[in-house]
PDB file as gemmi writes it, atoms N, CA and C in Angstrom:
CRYST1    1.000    1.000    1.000  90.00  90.00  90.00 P 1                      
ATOM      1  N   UNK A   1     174.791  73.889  10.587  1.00  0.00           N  
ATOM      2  CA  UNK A   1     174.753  72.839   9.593  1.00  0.00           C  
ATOM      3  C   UNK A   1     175.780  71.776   9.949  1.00  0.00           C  
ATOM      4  N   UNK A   2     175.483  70.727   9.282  1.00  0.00           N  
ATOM      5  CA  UNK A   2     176.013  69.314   9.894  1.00  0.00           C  
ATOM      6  C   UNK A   2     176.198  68.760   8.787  1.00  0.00           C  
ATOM      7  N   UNK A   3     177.708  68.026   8.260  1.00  0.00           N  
ATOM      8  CA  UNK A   3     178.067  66.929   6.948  1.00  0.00           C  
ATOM      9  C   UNK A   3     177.494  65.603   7.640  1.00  0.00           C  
ATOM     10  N   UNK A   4     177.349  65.357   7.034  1.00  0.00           N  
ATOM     11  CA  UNK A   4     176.669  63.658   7.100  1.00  0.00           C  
ATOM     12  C   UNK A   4     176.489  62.673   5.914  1.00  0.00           C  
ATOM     13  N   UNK A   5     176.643  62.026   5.744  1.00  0.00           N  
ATOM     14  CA  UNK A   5     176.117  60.517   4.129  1.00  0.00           C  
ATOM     15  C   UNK A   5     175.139  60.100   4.380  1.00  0.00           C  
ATOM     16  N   UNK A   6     174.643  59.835   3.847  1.00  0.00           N  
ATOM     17  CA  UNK A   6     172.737  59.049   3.761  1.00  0.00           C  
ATOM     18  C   UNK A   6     173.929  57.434   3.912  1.00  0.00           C  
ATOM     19  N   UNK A   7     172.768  56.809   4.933  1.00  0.00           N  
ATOM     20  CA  UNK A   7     173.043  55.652   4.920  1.00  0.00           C  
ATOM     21  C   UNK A   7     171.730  54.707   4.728  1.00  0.00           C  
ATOM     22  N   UNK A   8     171.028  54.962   4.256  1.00  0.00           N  
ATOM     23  CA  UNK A   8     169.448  54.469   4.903  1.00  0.00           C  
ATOM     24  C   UNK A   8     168.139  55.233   4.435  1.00  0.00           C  
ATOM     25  N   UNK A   9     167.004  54.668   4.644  1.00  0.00           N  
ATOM     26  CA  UNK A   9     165.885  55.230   4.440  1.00  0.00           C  
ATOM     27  C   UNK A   9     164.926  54.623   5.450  1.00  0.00           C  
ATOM     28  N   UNK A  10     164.193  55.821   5.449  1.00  0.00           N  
ATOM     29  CA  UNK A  10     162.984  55.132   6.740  1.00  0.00           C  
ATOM     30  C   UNK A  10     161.392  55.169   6.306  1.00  0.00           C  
ATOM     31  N   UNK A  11     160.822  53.926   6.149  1.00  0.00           N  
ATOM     32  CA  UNK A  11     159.248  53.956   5.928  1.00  0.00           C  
ATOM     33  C   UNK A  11     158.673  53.945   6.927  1.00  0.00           C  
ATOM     34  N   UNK A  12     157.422  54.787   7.014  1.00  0.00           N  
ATOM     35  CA  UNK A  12     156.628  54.714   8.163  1.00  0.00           C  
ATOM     36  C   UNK A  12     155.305  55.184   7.509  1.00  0.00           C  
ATOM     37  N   UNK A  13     154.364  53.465   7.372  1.00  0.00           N  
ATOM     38  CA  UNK A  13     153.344  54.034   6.365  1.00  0.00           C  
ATOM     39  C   UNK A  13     152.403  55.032   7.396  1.00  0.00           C  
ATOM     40  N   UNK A  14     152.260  54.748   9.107  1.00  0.00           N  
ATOM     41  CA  UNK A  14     151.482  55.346   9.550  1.00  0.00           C  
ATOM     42  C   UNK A  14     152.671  56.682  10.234  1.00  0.00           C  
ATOM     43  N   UNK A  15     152.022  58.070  10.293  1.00  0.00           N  
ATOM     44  CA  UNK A  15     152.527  59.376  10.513  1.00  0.00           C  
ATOM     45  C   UNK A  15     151.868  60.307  10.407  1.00  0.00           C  
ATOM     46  N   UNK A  16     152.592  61.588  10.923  1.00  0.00           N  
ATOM     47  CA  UNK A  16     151.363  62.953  10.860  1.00  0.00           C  
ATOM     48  C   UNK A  16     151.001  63.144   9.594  1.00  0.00           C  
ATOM     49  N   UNK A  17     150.187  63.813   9.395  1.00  0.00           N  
ATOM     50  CA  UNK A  17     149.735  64.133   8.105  1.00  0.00           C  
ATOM     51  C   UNK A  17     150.475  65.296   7.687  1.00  0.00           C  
ATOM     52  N   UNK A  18     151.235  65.450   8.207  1.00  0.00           N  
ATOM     53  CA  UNK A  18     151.708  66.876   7.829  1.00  0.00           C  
ATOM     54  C   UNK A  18     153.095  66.473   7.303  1.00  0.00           C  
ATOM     55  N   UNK A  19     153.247  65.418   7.653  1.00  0.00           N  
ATOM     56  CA  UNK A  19     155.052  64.494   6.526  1.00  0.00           C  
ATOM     57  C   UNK A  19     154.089  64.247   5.432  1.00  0.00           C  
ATOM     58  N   UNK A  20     153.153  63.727   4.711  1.00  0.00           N  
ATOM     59  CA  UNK A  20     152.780  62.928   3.992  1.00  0.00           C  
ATOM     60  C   UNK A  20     153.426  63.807   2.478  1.00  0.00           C  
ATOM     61  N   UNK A  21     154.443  62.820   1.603  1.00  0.00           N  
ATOM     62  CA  UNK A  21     155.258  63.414   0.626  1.00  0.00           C  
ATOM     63  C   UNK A  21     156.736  63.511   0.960  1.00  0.00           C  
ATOM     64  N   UNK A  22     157.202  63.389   1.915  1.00  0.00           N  
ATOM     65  CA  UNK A  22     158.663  63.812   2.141  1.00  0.00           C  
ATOM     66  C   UNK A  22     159.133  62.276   2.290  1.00  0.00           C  
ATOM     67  N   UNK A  23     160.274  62.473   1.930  1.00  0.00           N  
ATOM     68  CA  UNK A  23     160.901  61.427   2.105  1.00  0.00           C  
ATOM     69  C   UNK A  23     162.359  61.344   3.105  1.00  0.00           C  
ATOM     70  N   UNK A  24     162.440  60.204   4.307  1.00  0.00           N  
ATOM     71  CA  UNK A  24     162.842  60.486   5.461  1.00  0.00           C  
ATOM     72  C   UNK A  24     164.253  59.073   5.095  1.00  0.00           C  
ATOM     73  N   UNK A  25     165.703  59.991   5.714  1.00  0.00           N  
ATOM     74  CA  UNK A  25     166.799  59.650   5.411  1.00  0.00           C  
ATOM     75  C   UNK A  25     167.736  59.119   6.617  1.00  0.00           C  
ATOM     76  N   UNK A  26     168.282  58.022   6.955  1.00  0.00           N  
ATOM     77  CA  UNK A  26     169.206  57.891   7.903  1.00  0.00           C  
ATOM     78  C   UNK A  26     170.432  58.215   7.472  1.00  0.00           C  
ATOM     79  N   UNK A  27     170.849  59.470   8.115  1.00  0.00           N  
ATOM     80  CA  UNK A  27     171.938  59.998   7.891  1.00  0.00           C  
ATOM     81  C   UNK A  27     173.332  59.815   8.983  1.00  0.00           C  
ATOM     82  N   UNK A  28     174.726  59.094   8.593  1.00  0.00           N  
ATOM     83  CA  UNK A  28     175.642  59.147   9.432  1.00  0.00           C  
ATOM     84  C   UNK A  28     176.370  60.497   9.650  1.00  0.00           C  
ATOM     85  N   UNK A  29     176.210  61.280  10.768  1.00  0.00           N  
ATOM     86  CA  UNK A  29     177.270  62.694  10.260  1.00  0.00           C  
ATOM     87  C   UNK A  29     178.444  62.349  10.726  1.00  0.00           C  
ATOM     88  N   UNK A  30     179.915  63.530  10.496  1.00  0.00           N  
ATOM     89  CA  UNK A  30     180.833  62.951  10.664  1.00  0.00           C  
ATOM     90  C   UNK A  30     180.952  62.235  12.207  1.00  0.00           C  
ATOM     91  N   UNK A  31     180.665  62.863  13.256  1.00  0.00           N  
ATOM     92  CA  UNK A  31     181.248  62.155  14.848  1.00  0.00           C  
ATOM     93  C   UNK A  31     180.459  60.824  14.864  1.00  0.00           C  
ATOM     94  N   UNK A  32     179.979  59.712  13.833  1.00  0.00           N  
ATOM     95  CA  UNK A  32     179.487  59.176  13.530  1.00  0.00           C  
ATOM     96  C   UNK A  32     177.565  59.347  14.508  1.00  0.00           C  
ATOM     97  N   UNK A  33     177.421  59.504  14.469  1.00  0.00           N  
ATOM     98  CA  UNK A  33     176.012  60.134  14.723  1.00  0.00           C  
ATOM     99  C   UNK A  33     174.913  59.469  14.037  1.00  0.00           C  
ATOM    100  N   UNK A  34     174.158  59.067  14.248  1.00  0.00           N  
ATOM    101  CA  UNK A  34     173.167  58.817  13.186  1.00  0.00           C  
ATOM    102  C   UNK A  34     171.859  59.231  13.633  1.00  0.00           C  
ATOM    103  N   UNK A  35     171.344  60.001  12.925  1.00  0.00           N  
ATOM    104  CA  UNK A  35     169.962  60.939  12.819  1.00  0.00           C  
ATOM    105  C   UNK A  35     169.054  60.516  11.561  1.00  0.00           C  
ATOM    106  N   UNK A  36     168.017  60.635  11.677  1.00  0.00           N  
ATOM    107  CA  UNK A  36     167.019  60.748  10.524  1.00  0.00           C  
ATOM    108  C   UNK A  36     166.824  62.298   9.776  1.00  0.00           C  
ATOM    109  N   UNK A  37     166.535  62.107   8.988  1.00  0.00           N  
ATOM    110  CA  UNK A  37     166.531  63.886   8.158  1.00  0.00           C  
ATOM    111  C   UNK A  37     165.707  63.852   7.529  1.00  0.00           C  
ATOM    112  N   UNK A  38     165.009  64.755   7.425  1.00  0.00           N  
ATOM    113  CA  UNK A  38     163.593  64.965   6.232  1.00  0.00           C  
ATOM    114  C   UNK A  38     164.103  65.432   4.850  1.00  0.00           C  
ATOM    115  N   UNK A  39     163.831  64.879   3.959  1.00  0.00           N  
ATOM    116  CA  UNK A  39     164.493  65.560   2.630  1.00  0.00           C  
ATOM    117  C   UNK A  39     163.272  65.581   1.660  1.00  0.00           C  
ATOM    118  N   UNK A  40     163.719  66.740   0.942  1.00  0.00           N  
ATOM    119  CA  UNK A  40     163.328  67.229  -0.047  1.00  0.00           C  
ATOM    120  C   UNK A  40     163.565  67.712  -1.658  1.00  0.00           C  
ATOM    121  N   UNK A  41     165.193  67.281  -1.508  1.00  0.00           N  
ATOM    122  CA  UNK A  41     165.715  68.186  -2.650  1.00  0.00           C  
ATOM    123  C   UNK A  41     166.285  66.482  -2.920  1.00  0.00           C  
ATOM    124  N   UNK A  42     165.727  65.276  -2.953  1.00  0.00           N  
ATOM    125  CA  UNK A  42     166.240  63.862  -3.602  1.00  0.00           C  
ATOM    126  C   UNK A  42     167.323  63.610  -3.755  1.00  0.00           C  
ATOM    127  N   UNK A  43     168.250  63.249  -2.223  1.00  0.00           N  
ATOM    128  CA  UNK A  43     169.416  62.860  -1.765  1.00  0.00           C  
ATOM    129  C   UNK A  43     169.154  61.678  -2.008  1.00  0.00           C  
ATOM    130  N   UNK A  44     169.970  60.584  -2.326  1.00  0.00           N  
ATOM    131  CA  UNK A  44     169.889  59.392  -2.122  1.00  0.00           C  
ATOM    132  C   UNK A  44     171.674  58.603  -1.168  1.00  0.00           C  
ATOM    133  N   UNK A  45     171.120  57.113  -1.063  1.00  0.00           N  
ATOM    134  CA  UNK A  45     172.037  56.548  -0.487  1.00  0.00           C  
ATOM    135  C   UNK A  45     173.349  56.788  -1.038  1.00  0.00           C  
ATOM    136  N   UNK A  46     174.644  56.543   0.113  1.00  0.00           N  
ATOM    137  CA  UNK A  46     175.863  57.060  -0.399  1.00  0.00           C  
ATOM    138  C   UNK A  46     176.195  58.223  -0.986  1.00  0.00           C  
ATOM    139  N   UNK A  47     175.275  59.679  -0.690  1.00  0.00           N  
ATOM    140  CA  UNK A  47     175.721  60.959  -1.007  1.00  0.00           C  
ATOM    141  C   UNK A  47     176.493  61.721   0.101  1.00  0.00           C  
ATOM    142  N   UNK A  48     176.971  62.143   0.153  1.00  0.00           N  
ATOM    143  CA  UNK A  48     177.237  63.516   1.085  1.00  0.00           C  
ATOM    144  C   UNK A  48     176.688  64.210   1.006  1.00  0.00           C  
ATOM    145  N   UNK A  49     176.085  65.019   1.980  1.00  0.00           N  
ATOM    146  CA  UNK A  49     175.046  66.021   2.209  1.00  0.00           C  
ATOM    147  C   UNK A  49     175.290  67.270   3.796  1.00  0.00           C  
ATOM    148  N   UNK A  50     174.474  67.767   3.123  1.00  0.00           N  
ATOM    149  CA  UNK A  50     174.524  69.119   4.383  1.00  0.00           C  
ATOM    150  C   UNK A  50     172.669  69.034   5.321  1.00  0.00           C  
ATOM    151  N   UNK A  51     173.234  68.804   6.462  1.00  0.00           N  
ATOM    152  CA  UNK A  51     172.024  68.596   6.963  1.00  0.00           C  
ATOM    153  C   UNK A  51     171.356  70.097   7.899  1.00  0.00           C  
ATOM    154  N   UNK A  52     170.801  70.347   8.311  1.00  0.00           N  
ATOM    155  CA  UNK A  52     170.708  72.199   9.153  1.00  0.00           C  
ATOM    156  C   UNK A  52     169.942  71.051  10.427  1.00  0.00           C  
ATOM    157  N   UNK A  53     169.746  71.362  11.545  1.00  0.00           N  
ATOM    158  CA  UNK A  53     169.374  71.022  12.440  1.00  0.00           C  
ATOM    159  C   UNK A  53     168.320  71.656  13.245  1.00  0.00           C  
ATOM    160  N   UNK A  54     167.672  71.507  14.064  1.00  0.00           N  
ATOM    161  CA  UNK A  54     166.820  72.440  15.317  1.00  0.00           C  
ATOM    162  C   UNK A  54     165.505  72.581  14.390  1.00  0.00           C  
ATOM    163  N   UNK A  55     164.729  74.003  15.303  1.00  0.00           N  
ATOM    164  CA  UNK A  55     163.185  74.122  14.524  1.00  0.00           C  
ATOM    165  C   UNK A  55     163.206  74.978  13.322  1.00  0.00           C  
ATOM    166  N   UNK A  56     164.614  75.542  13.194  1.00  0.00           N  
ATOM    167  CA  UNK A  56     165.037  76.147  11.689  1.00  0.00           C  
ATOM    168  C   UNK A  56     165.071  75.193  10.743  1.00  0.00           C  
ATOM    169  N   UNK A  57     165.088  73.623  10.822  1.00  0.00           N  
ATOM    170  CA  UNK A  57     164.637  73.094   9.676  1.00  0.00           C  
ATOM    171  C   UNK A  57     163.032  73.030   8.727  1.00  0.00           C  
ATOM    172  N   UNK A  58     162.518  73.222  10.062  1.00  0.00           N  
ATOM    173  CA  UNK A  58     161.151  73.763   8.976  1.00  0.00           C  
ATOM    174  C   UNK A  58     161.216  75.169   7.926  1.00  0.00           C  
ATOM    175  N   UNK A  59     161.866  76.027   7.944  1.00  0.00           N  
ATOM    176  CA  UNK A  59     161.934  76.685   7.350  1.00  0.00           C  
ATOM    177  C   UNK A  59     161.992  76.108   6.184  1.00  0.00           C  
ATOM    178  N   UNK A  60     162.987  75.597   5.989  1.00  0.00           N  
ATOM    179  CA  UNK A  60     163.165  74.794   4.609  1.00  0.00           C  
ATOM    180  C   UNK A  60     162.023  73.875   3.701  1.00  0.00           C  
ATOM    181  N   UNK A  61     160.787  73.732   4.400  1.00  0.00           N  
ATOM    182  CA  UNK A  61     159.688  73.416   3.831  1.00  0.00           C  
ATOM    183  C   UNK A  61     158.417  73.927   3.480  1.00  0.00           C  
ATOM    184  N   UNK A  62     158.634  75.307   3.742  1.00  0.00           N  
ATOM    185  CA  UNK A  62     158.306  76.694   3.816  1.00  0.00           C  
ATOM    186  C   UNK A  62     156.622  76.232   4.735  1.00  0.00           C  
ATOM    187  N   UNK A  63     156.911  75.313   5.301  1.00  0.00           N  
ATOM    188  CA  UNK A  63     155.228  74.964   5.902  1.00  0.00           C  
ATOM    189  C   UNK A  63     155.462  74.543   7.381  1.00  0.00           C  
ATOM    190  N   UNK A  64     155.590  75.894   8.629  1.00  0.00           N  
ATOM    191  CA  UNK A  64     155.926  75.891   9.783  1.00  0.00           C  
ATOM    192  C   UNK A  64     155.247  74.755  10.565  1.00  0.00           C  
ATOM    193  N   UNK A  65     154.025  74.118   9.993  1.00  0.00           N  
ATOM    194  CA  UNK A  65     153.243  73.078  11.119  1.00  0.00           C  
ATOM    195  C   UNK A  65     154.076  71.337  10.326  1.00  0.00           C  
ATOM    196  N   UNK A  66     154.934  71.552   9.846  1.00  0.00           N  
ATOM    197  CA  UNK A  66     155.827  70.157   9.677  1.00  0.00           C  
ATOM    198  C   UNK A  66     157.051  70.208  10.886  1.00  0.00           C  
ATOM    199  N   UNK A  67     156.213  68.622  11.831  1.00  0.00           N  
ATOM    200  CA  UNK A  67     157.212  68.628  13.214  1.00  0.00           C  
ATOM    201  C   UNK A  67     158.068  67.599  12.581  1.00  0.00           C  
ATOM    202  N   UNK A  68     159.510  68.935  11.882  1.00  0.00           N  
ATOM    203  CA  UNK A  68     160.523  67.670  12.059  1.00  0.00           C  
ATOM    204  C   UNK A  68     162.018  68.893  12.619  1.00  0.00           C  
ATOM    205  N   UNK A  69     162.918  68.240  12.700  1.00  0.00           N  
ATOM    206  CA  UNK A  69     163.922  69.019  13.108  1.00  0.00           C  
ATOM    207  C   UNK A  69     165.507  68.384  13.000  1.00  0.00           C  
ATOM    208  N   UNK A  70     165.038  68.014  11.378  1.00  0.00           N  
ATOM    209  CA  UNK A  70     166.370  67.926  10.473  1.00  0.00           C  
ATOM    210  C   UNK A  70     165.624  67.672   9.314  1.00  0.00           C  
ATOM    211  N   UNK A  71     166.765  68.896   8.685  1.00  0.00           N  
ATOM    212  CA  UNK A  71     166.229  68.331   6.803  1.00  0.00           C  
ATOM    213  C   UNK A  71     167.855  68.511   6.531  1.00  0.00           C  
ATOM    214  N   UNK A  72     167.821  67.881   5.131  1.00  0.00           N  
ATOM    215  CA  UNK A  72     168.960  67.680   4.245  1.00  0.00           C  
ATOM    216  C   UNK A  72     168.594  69.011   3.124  1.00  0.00           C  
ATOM    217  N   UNK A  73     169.508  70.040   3.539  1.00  0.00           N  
ATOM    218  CA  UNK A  73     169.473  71.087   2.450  1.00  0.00           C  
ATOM    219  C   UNK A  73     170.324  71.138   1.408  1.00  0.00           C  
ATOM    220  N   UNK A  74     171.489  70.132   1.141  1.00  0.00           N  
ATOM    221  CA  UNK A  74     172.495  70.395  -0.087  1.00  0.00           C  
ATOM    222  C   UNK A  74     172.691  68.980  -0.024  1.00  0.00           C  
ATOM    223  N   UNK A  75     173.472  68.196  -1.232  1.00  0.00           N  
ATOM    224  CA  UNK A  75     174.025  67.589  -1.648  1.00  0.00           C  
ATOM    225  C   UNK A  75     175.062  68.016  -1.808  1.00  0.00           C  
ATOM    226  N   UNK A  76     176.416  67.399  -1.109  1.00  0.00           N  
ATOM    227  CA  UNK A  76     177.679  67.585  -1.405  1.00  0.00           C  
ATOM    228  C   UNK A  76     178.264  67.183  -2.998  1.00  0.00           C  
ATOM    229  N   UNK A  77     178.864  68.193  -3.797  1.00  0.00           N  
ATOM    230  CA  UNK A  77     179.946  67.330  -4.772  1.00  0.00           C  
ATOM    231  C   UNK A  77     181.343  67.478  -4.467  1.00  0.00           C  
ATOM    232  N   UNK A  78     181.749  68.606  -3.731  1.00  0.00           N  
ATOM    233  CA  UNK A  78     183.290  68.547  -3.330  1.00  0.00           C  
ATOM    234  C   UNK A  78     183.466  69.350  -1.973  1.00  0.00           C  
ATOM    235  N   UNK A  79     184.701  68.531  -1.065  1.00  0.00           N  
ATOM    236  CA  UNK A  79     185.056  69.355  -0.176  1.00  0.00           C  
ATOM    237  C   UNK A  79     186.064  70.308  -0.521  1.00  0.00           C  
ATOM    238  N   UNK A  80     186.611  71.135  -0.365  1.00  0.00           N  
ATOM    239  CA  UNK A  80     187.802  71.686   0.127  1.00  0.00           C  
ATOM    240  C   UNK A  80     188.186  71.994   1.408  1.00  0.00           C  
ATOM    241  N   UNK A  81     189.214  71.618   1.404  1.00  0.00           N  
ATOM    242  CA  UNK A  81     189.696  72.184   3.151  1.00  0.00           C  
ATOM    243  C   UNK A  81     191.056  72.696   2.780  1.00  0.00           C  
ATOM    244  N   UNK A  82     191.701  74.195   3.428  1.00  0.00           N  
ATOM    245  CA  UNK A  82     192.298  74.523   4.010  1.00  0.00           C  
ATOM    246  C   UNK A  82     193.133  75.122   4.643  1.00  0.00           C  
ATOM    247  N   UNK A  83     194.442  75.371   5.340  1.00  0.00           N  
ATOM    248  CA  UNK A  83     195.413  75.484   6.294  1.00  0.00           C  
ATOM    249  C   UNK A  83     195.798  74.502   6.587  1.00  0.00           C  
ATOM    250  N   UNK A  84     196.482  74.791   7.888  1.00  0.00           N  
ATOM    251  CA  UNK A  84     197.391  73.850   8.148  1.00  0.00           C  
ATOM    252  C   UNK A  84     198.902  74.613   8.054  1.00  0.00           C  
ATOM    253  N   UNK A  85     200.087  73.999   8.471  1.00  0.00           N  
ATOM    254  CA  UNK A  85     200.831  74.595   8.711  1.00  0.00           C  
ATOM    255  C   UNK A  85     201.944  75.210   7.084  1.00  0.00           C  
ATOM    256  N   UNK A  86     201.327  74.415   6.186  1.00  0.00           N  
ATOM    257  CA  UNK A  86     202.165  75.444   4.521  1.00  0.00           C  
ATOM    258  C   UNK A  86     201.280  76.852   4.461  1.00  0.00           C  
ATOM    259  N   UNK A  87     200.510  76.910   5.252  1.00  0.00           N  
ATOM    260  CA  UNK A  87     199.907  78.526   5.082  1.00  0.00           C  
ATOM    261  C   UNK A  87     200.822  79.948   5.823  1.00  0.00           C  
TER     262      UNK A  87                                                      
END                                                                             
């Protein structure tokens, strides 16, 4: 899994038929990166989110013939971090 913010959205009226319903996210992760992500659970712009990567993101759409290979599985509300040297 990968942190990233929605920065973006992507239309593409023509596509497989097998996206038709999802809605597709430009996501910055932290090493600034920017990927597209398939979402499902209605992330919007300026969230933090948890993205999963590879062909284990279909899992998450429980429908193995969707070719994508990033979805957004959480919405962030808080980090915590830590250690460091007061530990």
């Amino acid at each position: 899994m990968k942190i990233g913010k929605v920065i973006g959205n992507v239309w593409a009226t023509r596509k497989s038929n097998n996206l038709n319903g999802y809605k597709f996210l430009v996501i910055e992760l932290e090493d600034s990166e920017k990927i597209v992500a398939c979402d499902n659970i209605g992330a919007g712009e300026g969230d933090r989110v948890l993205v999963t990567l590879g062909s284990g993101a279909r899992k998450g759409t429980y429908d193995e013939n969707v070719p994508i290979d990033s979805l957004v599985i959480g919405i962030i509300d808080e980090i915590e971090e830590k250690g460091g040297e007061d530990e």
